[in-house]
N, C-alpha and C positions, 0 to 999 in steps of 0.2 A: 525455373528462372524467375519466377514471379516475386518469391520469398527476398530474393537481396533487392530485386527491384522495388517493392513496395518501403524496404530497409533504407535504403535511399533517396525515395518520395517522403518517407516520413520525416527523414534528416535534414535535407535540405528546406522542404516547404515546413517546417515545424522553424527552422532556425529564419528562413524570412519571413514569415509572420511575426514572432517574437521579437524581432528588430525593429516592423513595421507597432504593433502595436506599444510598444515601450513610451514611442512618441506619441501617442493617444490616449496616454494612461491615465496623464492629467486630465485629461479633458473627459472622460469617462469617468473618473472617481474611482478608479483600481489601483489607490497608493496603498502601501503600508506605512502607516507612521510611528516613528518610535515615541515611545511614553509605557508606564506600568512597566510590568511583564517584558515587551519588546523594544532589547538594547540594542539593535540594530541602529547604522548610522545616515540617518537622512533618509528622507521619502523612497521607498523602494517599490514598484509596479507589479502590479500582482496578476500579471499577464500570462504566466508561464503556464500554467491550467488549462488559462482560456485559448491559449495557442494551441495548445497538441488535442484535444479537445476539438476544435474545430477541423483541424486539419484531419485527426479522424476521422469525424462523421461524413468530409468530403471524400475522402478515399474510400471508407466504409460503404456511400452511397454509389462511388462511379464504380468499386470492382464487387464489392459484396462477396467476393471469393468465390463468381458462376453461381453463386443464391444460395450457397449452401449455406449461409447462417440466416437466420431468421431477423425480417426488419425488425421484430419487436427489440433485439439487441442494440440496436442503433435508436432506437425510443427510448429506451433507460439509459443510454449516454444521455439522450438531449436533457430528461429529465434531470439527471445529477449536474450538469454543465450548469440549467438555468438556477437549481438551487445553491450549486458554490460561487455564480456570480451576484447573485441577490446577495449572499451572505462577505461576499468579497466588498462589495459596495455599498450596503449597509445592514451590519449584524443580524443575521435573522436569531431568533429565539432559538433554545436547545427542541421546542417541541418541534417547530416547524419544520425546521433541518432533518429531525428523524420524520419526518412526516414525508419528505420529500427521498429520505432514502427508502425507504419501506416499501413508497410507493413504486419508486425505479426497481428495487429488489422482485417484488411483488410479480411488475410488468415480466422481468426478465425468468422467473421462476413458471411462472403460470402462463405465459405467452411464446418465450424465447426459447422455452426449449432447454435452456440450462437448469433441470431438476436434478436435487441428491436424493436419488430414490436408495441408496445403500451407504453405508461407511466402511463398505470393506470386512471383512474378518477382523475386526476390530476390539474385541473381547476376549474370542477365541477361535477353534479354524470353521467356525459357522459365518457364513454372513450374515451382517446384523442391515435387516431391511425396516426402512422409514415407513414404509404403505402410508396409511392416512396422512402421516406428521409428514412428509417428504416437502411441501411447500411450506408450511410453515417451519420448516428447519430450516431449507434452501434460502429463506429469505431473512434469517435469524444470523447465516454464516454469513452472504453476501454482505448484511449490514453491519458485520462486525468485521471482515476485512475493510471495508471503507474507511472505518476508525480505525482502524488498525494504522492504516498509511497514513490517516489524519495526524493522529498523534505523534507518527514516529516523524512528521514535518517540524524539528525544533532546530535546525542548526541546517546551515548552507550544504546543500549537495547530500543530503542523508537520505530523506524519504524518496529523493528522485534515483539514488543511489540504489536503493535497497529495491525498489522497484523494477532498477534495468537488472538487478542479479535474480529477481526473481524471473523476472520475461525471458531472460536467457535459460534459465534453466528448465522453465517449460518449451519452451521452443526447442532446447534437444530433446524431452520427452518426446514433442509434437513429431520430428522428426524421426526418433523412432518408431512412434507405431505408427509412420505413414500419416496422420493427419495433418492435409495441407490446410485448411483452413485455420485452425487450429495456427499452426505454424507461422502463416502468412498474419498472423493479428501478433502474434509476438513477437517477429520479424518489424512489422509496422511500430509498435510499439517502441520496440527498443532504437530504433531508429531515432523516435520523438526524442526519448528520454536524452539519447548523447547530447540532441541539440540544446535539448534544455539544459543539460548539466553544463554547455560551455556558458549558460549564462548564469549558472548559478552556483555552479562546487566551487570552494577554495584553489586558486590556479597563482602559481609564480606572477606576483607583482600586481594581482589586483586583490585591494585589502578588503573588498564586502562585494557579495553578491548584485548580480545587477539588475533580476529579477527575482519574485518571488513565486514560487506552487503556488499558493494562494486554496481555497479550501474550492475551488472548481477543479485546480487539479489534482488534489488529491481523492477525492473522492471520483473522479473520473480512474484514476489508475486503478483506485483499490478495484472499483467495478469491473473493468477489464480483465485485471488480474483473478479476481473469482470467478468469472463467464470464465478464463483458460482453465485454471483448477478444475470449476465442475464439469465443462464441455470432456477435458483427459480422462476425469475419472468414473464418467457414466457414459462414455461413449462405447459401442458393445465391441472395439476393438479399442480397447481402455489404453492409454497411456500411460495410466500412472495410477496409484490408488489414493483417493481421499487421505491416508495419513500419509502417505507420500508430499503431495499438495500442501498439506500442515509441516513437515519439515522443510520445504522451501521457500514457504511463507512463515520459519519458526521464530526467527528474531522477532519481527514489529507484533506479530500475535503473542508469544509470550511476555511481550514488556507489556501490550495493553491488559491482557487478563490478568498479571500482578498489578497492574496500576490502578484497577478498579477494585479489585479484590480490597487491597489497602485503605482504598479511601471507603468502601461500605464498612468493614470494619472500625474504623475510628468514626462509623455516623457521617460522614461526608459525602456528598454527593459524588455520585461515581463520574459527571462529567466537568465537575470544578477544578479547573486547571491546577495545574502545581508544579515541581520542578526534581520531582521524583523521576522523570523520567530514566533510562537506561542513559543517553547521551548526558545528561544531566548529568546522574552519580558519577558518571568515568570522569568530567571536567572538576568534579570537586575531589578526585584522588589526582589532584596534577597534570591532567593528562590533556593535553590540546586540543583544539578543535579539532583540527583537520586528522591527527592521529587517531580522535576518539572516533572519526565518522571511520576512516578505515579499517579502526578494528571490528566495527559495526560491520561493516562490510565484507569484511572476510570472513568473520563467523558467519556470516547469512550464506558466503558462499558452501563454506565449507556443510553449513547443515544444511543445501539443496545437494552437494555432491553426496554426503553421506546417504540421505534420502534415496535419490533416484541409482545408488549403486546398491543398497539393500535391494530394490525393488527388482533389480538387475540380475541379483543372486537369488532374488524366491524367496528370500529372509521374510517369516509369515509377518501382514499387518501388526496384528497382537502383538508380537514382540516389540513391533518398531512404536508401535502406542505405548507400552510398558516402557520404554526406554524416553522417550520421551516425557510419560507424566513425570520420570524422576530427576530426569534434567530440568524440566520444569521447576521442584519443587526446591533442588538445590540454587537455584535462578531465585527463584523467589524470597528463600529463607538468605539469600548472600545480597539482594537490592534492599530487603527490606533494614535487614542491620546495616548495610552503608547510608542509607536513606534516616535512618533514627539517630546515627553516630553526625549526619549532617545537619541536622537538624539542631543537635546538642550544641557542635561548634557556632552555627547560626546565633543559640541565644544565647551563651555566652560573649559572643563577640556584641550583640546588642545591650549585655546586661556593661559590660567594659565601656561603653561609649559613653561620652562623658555628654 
């Protein structure tokens, strides 16, 4: 009983806080304002992070799920919370930000219990084991899902989107190999996210979002959602396996690995924004917001169901790796020519401007 009930601690107290804080937002300096880059319309509050964010660590601390996770994981929350609100209310630098992710990584790898000491049969039917590199890889994945959510935050209701399809589908993992706690944070989670998403996804008759993720919360989810991936897939009644985990996290990870790939290549720095993103290209083939967030969305569901029914069927790691580098690859070489063909019309249409 715990699991729907924390589902609905998360829901409701995630959605009156968000109400409560929207009105404080001013006065805390959590707006987002449009200019540059962001065509958003009018001061929007970047509460939406800092609400489910809190509301975890308070549930996190009153049930702790009988102690079975470790307080260090509840420390590398507060730690990413204080660095997306710093950065939420005035820009921190790109060092500092990874300095504060590494370091919550770090905590949660070395302290909490969520180590990748293996990658599954992943090569071939050997398990390929980390020994010495296991924390510095565990802390290598965790900060690269954080980004991962980060960047896929471009359009109303996407990254909060892609998030509750991921916690869903680890939470039927969690549920079947019996991991309540496990269960009970994904449960919580997804809970957050509905209430977030009523204030922020595209909905009949309201024309913009009313709050923002803001980078407290995205980097709050990604973190969670990697403590579920690694807790499934090294717990010694495993869930799930490490590439399991990579295809239900496949969308926002494979758009960021092309999106940096892209920009070292042309010499650019791998964290200088741009508008290559995946939601990006689908809006400059026509395609609407709200249509392009749900095709996002259904692909992300479809390759977590894919995933965890290979994993269902014994279908070895190796293969589901092999199958994936080449989705991957066809992913990459089909964003990057929509991305160069967008780019063409871009200066053309600037060189036409009178």
């Amino acid at each position: 009983m715990r699991a729907p009930f924390l589902f609905l601690i998360g829901l409701s107290a995630t959605a009156l806080l968000i109400a409560a804080l929207m009105r404080l937002a001013p006065r805390l300096g959590l707006l987002d304002l449009p200019g540059g880059r962001k065509r958003h319309e009018g001061a929007v509050p970047l509460v939406g992070g800092l609400a489910m964010g809190a509301v975890f660590l308070a549930c996190f601390g009153i049930f702790r799920v009988d102690g079975e996770v470790s307080l260090w994981f509840g420390a590398a929350v507060a730690i990413v919370l204080v660095c997306g609100v710093l950065d939420d209310y005035r820009e921190l630098g790109s060092m500092a930000k990874f300095g504060f992710q590494i370091l919550a990584a770090w905590v949660l790898a070395q302290f909490g219990g969520a180590t990748l000491t293996h990658l599954g049969e992943l090569l071939s039917a050997e398990r390929l084991s980390l020994g010495i590199a296991a924390i510095p890889f565990t802390v290598f994945a965790i900060v690269g899902v954080m980004n991962a959510v980060n960047m896929a935050d471009g359009q109303d209701g996407l990254a909060g989107g892609l998030a509750l399809v991921a916690a869903g589908w680890f939470g039927a993992a969690a549920a079947l190999a019996g991991d309540g706690p496990a269960l009970w944070v994904a449960c919580l989670l997804s809970g957050q996210l509905l209430a977030f998403l009523g204030f922020n996804a595209p909905l009949p008759g309201r024309s913009r979002a009313l709050v923002f993720l803001g980078d407290a919360g995205s980097l709050f989810l990604g973190l969670v959602l990697a403590w579920l991936a690694i807790r499934l897939s090294t717990q010694p009644q495993a869930g799930l396996s490490p590439i399991t985990a990579v295809w239900i996290l496949g969308i926002p990870l494979a758009d960021t690995v092309a999106l940096i790939l892209r920009r070292l290549l042309r010499g650019r720095s791998p964290f200088r924004p741009d508008t290559e993103h995946l939601h990006h290209l689908l809006l400059t083939r026509g395609i609407g917001r709200p249509a392009a967030t749900a095709l996002m969305l259904g692909a992300s569901a479809a390759m977590g169901a894919a995933g965890l029914a290979a994993e269902r069927a014994d279908i070895p790691d190796f293969v589901m790796f092999y199958i994936y580098g080449a989705l991957w690859i066809v992913y990459y070489l089909t964003t990057s020519a929509a991305g160069a063909n967008a780019r063409r019309m871009a200066d053309r249409a600037e060189l036409s401007t009178p």
